[in-house]
C-alpha positions as a Markdown table, in Angstrom:
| # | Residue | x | y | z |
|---|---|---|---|---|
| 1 | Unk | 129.7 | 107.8 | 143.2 |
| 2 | Unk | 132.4 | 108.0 | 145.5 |
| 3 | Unk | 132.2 | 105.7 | 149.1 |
| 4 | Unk | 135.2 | 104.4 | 151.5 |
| 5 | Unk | 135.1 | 101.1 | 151.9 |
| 6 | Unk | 136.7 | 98.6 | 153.6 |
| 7 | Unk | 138.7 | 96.4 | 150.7 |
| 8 | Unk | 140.9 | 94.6 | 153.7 |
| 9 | Unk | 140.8 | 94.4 | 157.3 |
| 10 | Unk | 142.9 | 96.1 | 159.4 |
| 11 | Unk | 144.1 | 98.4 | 156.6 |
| 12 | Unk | 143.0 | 102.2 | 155.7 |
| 13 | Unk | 139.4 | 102.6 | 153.8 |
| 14 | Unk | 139.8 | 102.8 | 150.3 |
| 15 | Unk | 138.1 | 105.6 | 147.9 |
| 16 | Unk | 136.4 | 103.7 | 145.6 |
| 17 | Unk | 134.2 | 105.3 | 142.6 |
| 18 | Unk | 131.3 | 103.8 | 141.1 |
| 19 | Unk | 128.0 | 104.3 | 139.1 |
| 20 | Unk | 125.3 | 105.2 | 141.3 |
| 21 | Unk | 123.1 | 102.9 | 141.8 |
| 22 | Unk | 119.4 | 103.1 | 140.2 |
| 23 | Unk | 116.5 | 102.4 | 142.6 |
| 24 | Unk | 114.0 | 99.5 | 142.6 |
| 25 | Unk | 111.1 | 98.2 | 143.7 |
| 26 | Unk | 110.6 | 99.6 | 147.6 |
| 27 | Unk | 114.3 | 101.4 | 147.4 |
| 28 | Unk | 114.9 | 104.6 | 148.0 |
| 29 | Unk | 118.3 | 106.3 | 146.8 |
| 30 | Unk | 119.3 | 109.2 | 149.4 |
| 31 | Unk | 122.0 | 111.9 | 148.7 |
| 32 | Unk | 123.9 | 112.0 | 151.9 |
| 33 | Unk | 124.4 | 114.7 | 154.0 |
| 34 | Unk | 125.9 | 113.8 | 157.1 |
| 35 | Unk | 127.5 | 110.3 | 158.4 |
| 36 | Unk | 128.5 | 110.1 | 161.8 |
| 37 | Unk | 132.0 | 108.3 | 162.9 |
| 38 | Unk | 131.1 | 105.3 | 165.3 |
| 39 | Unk | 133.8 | 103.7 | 167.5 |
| 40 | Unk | 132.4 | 100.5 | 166.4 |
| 41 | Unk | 133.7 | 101.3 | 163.0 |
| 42 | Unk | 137.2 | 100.3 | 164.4 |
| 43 | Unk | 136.4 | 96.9 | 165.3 |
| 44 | Unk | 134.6 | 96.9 | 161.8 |
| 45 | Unk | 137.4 | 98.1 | 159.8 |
| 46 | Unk | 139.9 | 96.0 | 162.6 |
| 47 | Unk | 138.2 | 92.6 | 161.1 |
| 48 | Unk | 137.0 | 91.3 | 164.6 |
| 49 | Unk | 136.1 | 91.7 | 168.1 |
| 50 | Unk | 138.0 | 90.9 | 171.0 |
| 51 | Unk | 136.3 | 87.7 | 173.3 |
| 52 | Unk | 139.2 | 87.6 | 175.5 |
| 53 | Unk | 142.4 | 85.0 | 176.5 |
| 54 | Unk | 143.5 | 85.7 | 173.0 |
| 55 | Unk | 139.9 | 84.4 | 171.0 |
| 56 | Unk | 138.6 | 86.9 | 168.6 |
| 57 | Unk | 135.5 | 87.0 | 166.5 |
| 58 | Unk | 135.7 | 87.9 | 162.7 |
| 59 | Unk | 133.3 | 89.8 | 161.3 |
| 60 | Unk | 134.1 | 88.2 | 158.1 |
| 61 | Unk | 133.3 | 84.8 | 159.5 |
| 62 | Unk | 129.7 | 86.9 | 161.4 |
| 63 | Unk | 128.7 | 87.6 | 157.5 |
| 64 | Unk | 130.4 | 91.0 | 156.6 |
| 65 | Unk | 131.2 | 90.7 | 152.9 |
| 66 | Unk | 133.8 | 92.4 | 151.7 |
| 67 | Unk | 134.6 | 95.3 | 150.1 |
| 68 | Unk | 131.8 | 97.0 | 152.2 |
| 69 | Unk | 131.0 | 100.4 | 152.9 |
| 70 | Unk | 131.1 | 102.0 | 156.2 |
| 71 | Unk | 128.4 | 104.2 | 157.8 |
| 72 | Unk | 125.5 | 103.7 | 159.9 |
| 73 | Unk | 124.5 | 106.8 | 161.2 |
| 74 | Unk | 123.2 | 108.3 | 158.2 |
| 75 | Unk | 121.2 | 111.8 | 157.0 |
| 76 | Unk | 120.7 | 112.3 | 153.7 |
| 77 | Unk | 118.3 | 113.9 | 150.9 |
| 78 | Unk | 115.7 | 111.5 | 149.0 |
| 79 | Unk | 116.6 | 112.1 | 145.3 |
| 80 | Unk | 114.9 | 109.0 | 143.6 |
| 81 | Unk | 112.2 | 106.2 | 144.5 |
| 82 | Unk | 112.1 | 103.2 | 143.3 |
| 83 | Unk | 108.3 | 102.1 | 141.7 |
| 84 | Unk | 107.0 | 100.6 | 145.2 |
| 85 | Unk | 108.9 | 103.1 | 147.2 |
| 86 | Unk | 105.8 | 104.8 | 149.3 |
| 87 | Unk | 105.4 | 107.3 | 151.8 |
| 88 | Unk | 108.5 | 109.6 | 151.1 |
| 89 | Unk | 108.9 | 111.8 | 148.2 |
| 90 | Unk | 112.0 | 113.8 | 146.3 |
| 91 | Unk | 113.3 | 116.2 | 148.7 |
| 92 | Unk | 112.7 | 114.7 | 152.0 |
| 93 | Unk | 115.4 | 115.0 | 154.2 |
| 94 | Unk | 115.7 | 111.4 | 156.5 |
| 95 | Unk | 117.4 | 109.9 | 159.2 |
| 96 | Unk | 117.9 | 106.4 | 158.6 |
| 97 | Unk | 117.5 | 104.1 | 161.0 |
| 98 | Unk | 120.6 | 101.7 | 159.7 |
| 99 | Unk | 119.8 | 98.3 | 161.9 |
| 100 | Unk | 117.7 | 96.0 | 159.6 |
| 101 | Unk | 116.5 | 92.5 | 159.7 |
| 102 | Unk | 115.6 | 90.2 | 157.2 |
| 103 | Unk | 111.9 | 91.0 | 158.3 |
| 104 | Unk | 110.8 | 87.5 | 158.5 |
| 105 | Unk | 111.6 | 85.8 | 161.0 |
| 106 | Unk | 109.6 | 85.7 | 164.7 |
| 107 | Unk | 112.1 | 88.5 | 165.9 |
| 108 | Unk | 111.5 | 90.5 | 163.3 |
| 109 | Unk | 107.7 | 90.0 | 163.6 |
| 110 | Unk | 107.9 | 90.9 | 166.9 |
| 111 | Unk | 109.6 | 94.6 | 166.0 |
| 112 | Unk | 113.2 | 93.8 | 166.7 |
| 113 | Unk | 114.9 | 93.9 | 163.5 |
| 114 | Unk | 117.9 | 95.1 | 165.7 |
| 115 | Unk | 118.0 | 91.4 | 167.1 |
| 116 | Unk | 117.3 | 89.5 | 163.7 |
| 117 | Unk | 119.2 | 86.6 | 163.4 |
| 118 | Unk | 119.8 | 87.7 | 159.2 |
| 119 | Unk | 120.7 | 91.0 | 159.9 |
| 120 | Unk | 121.5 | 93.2 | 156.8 |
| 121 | Unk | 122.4 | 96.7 | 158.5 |
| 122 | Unk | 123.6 | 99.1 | 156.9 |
| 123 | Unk | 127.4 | 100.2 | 157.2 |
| 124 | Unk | 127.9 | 96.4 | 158.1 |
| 125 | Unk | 126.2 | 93.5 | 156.0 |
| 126 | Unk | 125.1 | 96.4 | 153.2 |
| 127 | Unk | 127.0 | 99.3 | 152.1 |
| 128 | Unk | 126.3 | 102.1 | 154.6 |
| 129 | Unk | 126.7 | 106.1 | 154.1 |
| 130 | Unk | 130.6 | 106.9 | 153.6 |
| 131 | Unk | 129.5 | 107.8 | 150.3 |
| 132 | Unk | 128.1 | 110.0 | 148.0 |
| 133 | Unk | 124.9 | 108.3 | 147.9 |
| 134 | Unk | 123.4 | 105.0 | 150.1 |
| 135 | Unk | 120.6 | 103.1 | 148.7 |
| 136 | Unk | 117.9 | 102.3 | 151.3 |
| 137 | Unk | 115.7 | 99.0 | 150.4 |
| 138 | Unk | 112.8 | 100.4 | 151.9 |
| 139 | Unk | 110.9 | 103.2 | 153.2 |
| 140 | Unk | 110.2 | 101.9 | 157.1 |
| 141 | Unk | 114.1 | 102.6 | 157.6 |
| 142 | Unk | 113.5 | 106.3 | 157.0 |
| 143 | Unk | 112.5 | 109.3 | 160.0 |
| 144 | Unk | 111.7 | 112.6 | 158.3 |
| 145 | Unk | 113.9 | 115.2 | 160.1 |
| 146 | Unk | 112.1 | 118.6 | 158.8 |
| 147 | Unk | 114.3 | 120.9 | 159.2 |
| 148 | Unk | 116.8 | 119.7 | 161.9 |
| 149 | Unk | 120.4 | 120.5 | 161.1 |
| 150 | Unk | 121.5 | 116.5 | 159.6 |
| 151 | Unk | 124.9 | 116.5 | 161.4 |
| 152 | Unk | 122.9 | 116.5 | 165.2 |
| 153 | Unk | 120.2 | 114.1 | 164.0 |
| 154 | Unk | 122.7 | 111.9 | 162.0 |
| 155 | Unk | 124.6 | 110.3 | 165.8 |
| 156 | Unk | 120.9 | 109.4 | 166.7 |
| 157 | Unk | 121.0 | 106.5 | 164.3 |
| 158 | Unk | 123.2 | 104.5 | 166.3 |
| 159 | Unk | 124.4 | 106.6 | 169.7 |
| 160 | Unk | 121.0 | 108.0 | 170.4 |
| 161 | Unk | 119.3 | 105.0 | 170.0 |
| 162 | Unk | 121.7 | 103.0 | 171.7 |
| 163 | Unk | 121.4 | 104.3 | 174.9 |
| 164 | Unk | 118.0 | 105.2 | 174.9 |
| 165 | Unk | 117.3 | 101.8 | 174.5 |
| 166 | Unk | 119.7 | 101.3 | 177.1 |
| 167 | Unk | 118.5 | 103.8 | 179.5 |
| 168 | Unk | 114.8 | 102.1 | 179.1 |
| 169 | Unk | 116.4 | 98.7 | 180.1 |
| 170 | Unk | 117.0 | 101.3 | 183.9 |
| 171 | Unk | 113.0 | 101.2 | 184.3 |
| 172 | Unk | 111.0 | 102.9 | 187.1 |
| 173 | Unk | 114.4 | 103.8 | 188.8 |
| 174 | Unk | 115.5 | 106.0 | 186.6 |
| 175 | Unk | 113.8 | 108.5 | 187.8 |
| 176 | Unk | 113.9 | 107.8 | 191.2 |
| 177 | Unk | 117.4 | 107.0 | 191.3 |
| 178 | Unk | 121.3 | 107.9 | 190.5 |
| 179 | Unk | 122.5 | 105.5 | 187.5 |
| 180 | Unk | 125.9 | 105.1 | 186.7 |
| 181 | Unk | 127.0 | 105.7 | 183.2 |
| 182 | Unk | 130.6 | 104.0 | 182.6 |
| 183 | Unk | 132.3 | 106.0 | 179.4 |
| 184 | Unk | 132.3 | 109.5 | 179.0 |
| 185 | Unk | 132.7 | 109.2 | 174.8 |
| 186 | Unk | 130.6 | 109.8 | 172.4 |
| 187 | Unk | 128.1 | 107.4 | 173.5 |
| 188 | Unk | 128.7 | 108.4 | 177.3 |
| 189 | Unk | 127.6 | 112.3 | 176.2 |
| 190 | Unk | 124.9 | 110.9 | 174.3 |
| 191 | Unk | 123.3 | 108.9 | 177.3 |
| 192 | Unk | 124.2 | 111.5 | 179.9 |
| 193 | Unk | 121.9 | 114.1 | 177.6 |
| 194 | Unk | 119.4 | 112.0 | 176.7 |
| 195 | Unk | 119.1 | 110.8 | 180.5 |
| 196 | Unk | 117.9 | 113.9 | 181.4 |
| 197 | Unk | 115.6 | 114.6 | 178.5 |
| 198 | Unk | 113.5 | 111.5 | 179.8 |
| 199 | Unk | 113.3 | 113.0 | 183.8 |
| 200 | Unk | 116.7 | 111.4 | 185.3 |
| 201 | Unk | 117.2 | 111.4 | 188.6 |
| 202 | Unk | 120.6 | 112.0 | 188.6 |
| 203 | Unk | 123.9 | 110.2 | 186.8 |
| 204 | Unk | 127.6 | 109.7 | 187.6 |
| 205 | Unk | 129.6 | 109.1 | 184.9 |
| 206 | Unk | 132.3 | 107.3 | 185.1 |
| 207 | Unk | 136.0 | 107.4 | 182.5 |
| 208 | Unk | 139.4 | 107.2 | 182.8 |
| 209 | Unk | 140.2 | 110.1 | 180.8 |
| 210 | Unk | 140.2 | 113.2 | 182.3 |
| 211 | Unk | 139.0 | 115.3 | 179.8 |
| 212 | Unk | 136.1 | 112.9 | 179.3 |
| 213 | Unk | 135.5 | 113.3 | 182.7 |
| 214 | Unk | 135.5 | 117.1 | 182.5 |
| 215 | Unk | 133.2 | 117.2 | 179.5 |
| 216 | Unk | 130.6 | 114.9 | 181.3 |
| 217 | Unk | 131.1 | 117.3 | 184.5 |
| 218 | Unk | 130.2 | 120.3 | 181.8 |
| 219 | Unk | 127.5 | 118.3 | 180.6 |
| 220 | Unk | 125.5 | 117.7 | 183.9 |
| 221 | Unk | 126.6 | 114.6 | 185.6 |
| 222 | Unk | 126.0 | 114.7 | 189.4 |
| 223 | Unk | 129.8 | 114.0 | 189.9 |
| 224 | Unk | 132.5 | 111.9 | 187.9 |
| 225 | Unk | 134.9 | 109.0 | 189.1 |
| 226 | Unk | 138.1 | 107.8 | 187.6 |
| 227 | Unk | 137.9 | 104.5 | 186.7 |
| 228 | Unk | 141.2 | 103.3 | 186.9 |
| 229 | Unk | 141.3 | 104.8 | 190.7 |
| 230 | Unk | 142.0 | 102.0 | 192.7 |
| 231 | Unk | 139.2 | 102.9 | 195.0 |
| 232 | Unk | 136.9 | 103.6 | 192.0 |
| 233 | Unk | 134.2 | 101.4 | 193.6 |
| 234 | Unk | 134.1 | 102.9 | 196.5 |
| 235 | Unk | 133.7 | 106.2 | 195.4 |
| 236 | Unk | 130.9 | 104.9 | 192.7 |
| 237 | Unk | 128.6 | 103.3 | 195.9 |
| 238 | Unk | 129.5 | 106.8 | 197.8 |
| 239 | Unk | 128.5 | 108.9 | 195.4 |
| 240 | Unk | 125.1 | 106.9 | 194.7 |
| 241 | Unk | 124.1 | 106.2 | 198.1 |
| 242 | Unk | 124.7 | 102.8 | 198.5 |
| 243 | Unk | 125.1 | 101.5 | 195.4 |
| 244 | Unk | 123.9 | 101.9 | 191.8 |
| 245 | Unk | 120.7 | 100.5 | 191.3 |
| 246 | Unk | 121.6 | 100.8 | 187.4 |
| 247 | Unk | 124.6 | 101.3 | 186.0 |
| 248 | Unk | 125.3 | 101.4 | 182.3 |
| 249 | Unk | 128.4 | 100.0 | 181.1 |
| 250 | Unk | 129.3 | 101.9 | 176.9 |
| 251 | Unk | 132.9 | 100.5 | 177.4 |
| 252 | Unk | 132.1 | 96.7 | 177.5 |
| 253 | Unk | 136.1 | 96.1 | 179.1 |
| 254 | Unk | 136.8 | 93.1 | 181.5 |
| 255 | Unk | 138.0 | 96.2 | 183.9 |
| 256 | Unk | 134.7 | 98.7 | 183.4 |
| 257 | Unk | 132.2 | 95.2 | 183.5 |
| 258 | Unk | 134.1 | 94.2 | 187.1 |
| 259 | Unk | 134.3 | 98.3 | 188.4 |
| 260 | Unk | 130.2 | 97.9 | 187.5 |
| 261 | Unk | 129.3 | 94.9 | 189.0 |
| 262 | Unk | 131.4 | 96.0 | 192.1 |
| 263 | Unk | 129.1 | 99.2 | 192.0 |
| 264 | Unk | 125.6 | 97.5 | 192.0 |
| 265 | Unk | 123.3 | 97.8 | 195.4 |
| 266 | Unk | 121.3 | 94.4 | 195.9 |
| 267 | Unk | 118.7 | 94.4 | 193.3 |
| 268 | Unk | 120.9 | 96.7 | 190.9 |
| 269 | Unk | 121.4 | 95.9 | 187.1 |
| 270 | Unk | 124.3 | 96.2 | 185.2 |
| 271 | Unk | 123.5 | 96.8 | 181.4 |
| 272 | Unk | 126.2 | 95.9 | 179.1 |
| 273 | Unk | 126.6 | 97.9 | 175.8 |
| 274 | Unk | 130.2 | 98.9 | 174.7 |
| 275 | Unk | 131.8 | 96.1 | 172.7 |
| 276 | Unk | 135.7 | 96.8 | 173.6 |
| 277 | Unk | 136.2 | 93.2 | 174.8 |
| 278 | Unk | 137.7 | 90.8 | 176.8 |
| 279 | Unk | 136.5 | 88.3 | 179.1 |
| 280 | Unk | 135.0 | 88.2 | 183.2 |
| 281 | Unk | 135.0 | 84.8 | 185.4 |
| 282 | Unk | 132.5 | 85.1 | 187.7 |
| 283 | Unk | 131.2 | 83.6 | 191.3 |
| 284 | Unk | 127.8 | 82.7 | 190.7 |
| 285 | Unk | 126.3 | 82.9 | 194.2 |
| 286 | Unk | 126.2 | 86.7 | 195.0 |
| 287 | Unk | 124.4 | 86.5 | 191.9 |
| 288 | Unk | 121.0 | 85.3 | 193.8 |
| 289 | Unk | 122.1 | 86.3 | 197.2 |
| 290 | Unk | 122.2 | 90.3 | 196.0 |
| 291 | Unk | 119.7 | 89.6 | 192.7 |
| 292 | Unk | 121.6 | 91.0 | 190.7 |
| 293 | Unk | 121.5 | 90.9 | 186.7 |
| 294 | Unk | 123.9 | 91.9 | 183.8 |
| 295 | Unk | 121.2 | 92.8 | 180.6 |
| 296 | Unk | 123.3 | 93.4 | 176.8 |
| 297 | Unk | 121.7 | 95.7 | 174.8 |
| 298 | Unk | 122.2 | 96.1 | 171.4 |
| 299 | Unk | 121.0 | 99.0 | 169.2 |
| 300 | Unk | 117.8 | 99.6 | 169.5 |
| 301 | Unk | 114.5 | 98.9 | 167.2 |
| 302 | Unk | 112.5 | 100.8 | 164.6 |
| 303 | Unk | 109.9 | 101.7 | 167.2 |
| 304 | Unk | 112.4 | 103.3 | 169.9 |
| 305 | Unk | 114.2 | 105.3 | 166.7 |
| 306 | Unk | 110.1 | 106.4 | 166.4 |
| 307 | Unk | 110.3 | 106.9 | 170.2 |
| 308 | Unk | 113.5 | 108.6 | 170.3 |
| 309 | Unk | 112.2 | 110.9 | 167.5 |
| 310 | Unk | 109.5 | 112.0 | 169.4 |
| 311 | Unk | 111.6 | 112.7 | 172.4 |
| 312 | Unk | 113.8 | 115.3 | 170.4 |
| 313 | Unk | 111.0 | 116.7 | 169.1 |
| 314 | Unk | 109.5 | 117.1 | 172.4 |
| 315 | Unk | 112.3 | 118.2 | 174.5 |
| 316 | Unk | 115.5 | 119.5 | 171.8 |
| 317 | Unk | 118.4 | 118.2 | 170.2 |
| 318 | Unk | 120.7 | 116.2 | 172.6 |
| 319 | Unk | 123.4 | 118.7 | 173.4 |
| 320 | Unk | 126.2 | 116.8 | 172.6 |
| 321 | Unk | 129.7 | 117.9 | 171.2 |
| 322 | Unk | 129.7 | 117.8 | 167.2 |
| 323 | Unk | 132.5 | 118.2 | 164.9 |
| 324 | Unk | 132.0 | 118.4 | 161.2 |
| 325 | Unk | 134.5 | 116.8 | 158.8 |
| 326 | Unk | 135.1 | 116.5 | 155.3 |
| 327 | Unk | 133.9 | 112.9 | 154.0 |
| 328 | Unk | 137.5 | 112.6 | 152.3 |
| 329 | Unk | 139.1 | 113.2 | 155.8 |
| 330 | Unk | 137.4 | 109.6 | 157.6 |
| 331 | Unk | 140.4 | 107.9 | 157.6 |
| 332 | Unk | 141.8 | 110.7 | 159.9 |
| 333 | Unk | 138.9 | 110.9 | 161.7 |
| 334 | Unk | 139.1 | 107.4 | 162.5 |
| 335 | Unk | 142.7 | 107.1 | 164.0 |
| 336 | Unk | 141.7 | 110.5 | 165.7 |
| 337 | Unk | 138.6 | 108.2 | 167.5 |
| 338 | Unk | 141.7 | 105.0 | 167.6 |
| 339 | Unk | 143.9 | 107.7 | 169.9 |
| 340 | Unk | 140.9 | 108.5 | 172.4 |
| 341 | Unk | 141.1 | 111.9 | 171.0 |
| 342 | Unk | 137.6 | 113.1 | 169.9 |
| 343 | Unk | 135.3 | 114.4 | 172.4 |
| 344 | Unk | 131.6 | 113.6 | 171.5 |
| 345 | Unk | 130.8 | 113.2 | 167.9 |
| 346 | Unk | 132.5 | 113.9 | 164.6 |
| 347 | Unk | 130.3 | 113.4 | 161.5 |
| 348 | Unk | 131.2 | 113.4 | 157.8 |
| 349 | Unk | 129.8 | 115.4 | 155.5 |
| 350 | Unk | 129.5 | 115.6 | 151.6 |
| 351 | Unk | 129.8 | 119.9 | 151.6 |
């Protein structure tokens, strides 16, 4: 079996060949078919994430073990079961949904294995999909696809689910209302798509790259903004009315968290998703005197990958940019994602 793996942080991913492993008990061994390329794979492979004035935190010291193998948005083909594995058979073709808990504890219980304090996701804290083959410990993780082409369902593991999650967080106004997406990437695409799939009112989509912008103008948004304008603001409460009663903020920067609070009507919400770090100080009173809020949301759970399922099934694929790339080129693909150069989505596949 062949996987990339991180061996050292902040250094290329190694092509490292093994046996392949043998099932057991409730695991399921998938031959994969599609992986998509995450930009959180950078701060993966990068060893930390930035916390701002100069504090970092390692992902070594968060419970990564290395080597590990990369991957979490994962398609592949069931080709053996272990003896308790039930409810899939040989042949199935699955999206797996790569954020697991230890499935104990009260968050866990409560269907957020997303949030679990033990986490063990794949691509992470177990190997994930860069590979040949990935092992799945048990059948819950697992979304039969039918037959959906595996490199559009595979970025729903992790950049569907993601924002639709996120978009949930918007509540009744979303449909009612213009939201403000910050980050016209992958994710960005993703949101902007699947915000109209679930009756949208309307989004401006916010990015400092042109072409970004472009590609969300393509894609539907009611108008973009250049962040790095200085009267980016401005423009952002112009264009919604007032003020965004939602904006969601896929960059996670000290400059796009500030641009979104600026942004926010009284009442509004800023949701925080992107993890490209750095630091805010803020003055609590307009907190209470506008009630506002700032929500994280990470991932999503088993139930919204069910949801988000559904939703595809109901109303299409998202129709977000996808580029297909050899698994042996990831290393390229991942400086091409460093440089701010890809455009949507590229996923790996084992052709």
């Amino acid at each position: 079996m062949r996987s990339f793996q991180i061996c050292q942080c902040g250094e290329p991913l190694q092509c490292v060949e093994c046996s392949t492993p043998q099932p057991k008990g409730t695991e399921v061994l998938l031959r994969m078919l599609a992986a998509g390329v995450c930009h959180s794979d950078l701060h993966l492979s990068d060893g930390y994430f930035d916390l701002g004035g100069g504090k970092r935190l390692s992902v070594v010291e968060r419970g990564m073990r290395l080597p590990v193998t990369l991957g979490h948005e994962n398609v592949g083909e069931v080709v053996a079961l272990g003896p308790q594995a039930k409810g899939v058979k040989l042949g199935d073709r699955v999206l797996v949904d790569p954020w697991m808990g230890c499935g104990e504890c009260r968050v866990c219980r409560r269907g957020d294995e997303n949030l679990c304090t033990r986490p063990s996701s794949l691509g992470v804290f177990r190997d994930g999909g860069y590979s040949d083959h990935l092992l799945v410990p048990h059948p819950r993780y697992l979304f039969d696809i039918g037959d959906l082409p595996p490199e559009r369902v595979a970025p729903l593991a992790c950049s569907g689910v993601t924002t639709y999650s996120a978009l949930k967080k918007v509540g009744p106004a979303l449909t009612t209302d213009p939201i403000v997406i910050v980050g016209a990437g992958g994710l960005g695409l993703m949101c902007l798509a699947l915000h109209r799939a679930m009756g949208g009112h309307s989004a401006v989509v916010v990015d400092i790259d042109p072409a970004k912008r472009e590609a969300a103008r393509r894609a539907g948004a009611a108008a973009v903004v250049d962040g790095a304008a200085p009267d980016a603001a401005k423009q952002i409460v112009a264009a919604t009315g007032g003020g965004a009663w939602a904006v969601i903020d896929l960059v996670g920067s000290t400059a796009s968290v500030r641009l979104g609070l600026d942004s926010l009507i009284k009442g509004g919400k800023l949701i925080l998703v992107g993890l490209y770090g750095g630091d805010i100080t803020l003055s609590l009173p307009p907190f209470p005197m506008k009630a506002i809020a700032i929500q994280g949301s990470y991932t999503g759970s088993l139930s919204e990958t069910a949801e988000l399922l559904d939703l595809v099934r109901r109303t299409g694929l998202p129709p977000v940019p996808v580029a297909t790339r050899p698994l042996g080129d990831v290393n390229a693909v991942l400086d091409e994602l460093r440089a701010g150069k890809v455009i949507g989505r590229v996923v790996l596949t084992n052709a």
